[in-house]
C-alpha positions as CSV (number, residue, x, y, z in Angstrom):
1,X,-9.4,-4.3,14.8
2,X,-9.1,-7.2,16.8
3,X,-5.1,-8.5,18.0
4,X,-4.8,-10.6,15.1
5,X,-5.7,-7.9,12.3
6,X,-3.7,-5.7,14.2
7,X,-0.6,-8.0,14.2
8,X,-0.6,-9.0,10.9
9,X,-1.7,-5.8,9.1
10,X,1.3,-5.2,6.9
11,X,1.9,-1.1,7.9
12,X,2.4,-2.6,11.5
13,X,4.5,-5.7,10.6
14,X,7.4,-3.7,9.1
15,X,7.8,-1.7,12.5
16,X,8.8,-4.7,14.5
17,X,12.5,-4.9,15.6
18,X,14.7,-7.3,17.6
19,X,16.5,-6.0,20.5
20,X,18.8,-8.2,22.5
21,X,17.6,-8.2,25.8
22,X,21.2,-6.7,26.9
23,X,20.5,-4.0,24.4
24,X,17.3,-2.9,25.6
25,X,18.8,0.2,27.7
26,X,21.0,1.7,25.1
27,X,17.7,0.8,22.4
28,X,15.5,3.0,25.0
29,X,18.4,5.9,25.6
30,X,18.1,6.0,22.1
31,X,14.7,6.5,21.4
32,X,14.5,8.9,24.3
33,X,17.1,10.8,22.9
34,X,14.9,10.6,19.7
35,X,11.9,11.2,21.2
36,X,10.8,8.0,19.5
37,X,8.3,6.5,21.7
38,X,8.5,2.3,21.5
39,X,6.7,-1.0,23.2
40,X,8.3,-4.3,24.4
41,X,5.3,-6.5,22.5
42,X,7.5,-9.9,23.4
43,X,10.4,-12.2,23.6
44,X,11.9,-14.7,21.0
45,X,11.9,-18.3,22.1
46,X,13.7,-21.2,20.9
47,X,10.3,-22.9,19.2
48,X,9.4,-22.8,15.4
49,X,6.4,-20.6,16.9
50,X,4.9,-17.4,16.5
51,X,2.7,-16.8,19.4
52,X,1.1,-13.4,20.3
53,X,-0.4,-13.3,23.8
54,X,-2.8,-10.7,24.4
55,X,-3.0,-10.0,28.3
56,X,-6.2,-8.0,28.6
57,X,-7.9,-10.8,26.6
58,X,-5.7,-13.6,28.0
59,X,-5.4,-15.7,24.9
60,X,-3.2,-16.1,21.7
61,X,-4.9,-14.3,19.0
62,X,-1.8,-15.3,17.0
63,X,-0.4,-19.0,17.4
64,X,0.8,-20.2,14.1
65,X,4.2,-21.9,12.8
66,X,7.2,-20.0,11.9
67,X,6.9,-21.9,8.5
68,X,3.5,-21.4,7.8
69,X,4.3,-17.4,8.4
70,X,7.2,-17.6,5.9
71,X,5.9,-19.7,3.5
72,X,2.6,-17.5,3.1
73,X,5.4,-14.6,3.2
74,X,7.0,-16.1,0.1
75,X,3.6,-16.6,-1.6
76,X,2.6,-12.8,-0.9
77,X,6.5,-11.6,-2.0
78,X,5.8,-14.0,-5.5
79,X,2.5,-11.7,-6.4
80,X,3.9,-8.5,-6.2
């Protein structure tokens, strides 16, 4: 699967969580504790963006609008 299957395949889209950078210790304590293994994929930036940077590739398989994401999010949520 290529980055951008992989990013917005839906079993991998409900795994993604938002950790406060500050948190980020106590998050991996827990997961440790848990035995829950777990990947820093990114940051949050101020932008209505959603870009996904693929280092081995070095591009953005993923570059889109925050809007464009919800919006189509909506759509899929109205179908069900």
């Amino acid at each position: 699967m290529s980055p951008k299957q992989i990013w917005c395949n839906e079993s991998q889209e409900r795994y993604v969580l938002a950790i406060a950078p500050e948190r980020l210790d106590e998050f991996r304590a827990f997961c440790e504790r848990e035995r829950c293994p777990f990947s820093v994929v990114g940051v949050a930036i101020e932008d209505d963006q959603l870009i996904v940077h693929d280092t081995e590739f070095d591009n953005d398989p993923v570059n889109m609008s925050l809007s464009v994401f919800a919006r189509q999010a909506a759509q899929d949520d109205a179908q069900t």
